[in-house]
N, C-alpha and C positions, 0 to 999 in steps of 0.2 A: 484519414487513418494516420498515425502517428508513427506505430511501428506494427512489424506480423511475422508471424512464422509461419512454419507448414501447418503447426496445432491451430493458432489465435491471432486476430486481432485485437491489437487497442488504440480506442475510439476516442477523439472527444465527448464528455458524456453532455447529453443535450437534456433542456426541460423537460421531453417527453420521456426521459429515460429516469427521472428519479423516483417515479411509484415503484419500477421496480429497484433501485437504488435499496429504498427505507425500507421493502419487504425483505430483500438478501440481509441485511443489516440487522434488520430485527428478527430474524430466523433463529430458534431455539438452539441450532449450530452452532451460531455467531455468537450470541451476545455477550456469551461470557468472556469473551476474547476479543472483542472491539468495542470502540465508543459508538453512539448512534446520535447523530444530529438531527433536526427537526428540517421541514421541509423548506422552510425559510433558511436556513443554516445551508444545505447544499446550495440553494438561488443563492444565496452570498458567496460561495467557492466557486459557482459557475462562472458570475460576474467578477472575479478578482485575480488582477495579472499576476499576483504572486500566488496561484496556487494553479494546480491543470487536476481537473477532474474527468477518470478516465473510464470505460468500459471495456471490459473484456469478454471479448467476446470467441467464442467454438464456431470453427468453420460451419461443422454441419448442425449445432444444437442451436443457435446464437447467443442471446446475454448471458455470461456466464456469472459476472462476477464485477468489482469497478476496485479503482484503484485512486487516493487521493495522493500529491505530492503537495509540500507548499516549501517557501521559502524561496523559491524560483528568481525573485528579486534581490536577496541576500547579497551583502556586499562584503561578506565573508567567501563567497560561493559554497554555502552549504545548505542543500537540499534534503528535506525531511520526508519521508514515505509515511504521512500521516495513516494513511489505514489500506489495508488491502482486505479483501477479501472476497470467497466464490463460493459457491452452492455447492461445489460436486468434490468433496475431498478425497485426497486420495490418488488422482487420476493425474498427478503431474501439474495438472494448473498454477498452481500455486508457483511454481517452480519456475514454467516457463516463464508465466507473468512480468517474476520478477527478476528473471534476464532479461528480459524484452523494455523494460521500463528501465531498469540500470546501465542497459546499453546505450538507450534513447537518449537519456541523460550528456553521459560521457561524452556522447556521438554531437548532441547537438545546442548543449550548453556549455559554461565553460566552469562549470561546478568542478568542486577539489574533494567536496565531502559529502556521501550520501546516510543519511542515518535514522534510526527510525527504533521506537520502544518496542517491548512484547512482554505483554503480562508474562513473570516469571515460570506459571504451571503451562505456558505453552508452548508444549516441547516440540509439539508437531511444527510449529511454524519456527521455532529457533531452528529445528533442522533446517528446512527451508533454507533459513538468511544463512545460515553456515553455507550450504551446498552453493550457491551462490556466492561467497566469499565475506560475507560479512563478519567481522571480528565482534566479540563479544568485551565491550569495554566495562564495563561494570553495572550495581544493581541499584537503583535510584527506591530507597526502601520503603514500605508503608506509602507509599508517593500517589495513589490512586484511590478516591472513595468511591466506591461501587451504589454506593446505595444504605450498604449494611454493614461492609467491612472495607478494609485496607488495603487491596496490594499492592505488591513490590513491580517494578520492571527493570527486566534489563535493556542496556542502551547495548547497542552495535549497530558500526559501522563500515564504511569501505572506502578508499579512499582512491583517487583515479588512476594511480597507480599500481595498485593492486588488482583492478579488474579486467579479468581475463575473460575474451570473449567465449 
C-alpha cells in the first residue's frame, strides 16, 4: 500500500488486477473522458520505473477505480497524472484519490510539478483538480483525435508549494 485514508486505499496495481483496469476504462462512464490502452500497454506501465500504476481501492466495496502517474524519472521533477479514474461517481472518490496520490507525491518524491490534461467538457473532474488545488493553466486546442472529432484540453497544475494538505 502506498498511501490510505479512512475512505481508500491505493495499491500497486498488479497483473491480476488489469481485466478489471480495461473494464473500468472502457465503461460507457469513462470513455468519453479517458484514453484506453490495450492490455499489452498497461504490462508496459507495470514494468516501467518511470511510471506507478495504481488501484484504488473502498475499504468495504474493494476495487474501485486505478490511477496512472508517469514521469516519476523526469529530471525536471515533473510528474504527470496521466489518467485517473473510478466506477462510483459522485461519492467523493475522486477527490480523496487525488489527495492521497498528490500527497504521496510531495511526501515521497522530490517532484516541483504535478500536472495532468482533462478533456475541456469535463467539468465534473476540472472541479475535482480545482478542489484539490490544481490551477488551471491554459487550453492545448483541437489537440486530441477521438476517433471522429477534435478536442480541446485543459492543462492544470500544482506546484509543491502550493499543496496544502
Amino acid at each position: 500500500m502506498i498511501a490510505y485514508s479512512e475512505m481508500l486505499n491505493l495499491r500497486k496495481t498488479e497483473k491480476e488486477d488489469l481485466n478489471f483496469v480495461l473494464a473500468t476504462e472502457t465503461e460507457t462512464d469513462n470513455t468519453p473522458f479517458i484514453g484506453q490502452w490495450t492490455f499489452e500497454e498497461h504490462i508496459e506501465a507495470l514494468e516501467n520505473n518511470d511510471v506507478i500504476h495504481l488501484i484504488i481501492e473502498n475499504k468495504q466495496v474493494g476495487r474501485i477505480g486505478y490511477i496512472i502517474l508517469t514521469g516519476l524519472l523526469d529530471r525536471n521533477k515533473v510528474v504527470c497524472v496521466k489518467r485517473i479514474t473510478n466506477k462510483f461517481k459522485g461519492e467523493g472518490y475522486g477527490k480523496e484519490a487525488m489527495k492521497l496520490v498528490v500527497n504521496w507525491i510531495f511526501e515521497h518524491t522530490d517532484t516541483h510539478r504535478v500536472w495532468l490534461d482533462v478533456k475541456d467538457f469535463n467539468l465534473r473532474a476540472r472541479h475535482v483538480y480545482e478542489s484539490v488545488g490544481f490551477i488551471y493553466e491554459g487550453t492545448l486546442r483541437d489537440s486530441y483525435y477521438n476517433g471522429q472529432n477534435y478536442e480541446s484540453l485543459s492543462v492544470m497544475s500544482i506546484l509543491r508549494h502550493e499543496f496544502k494538505i
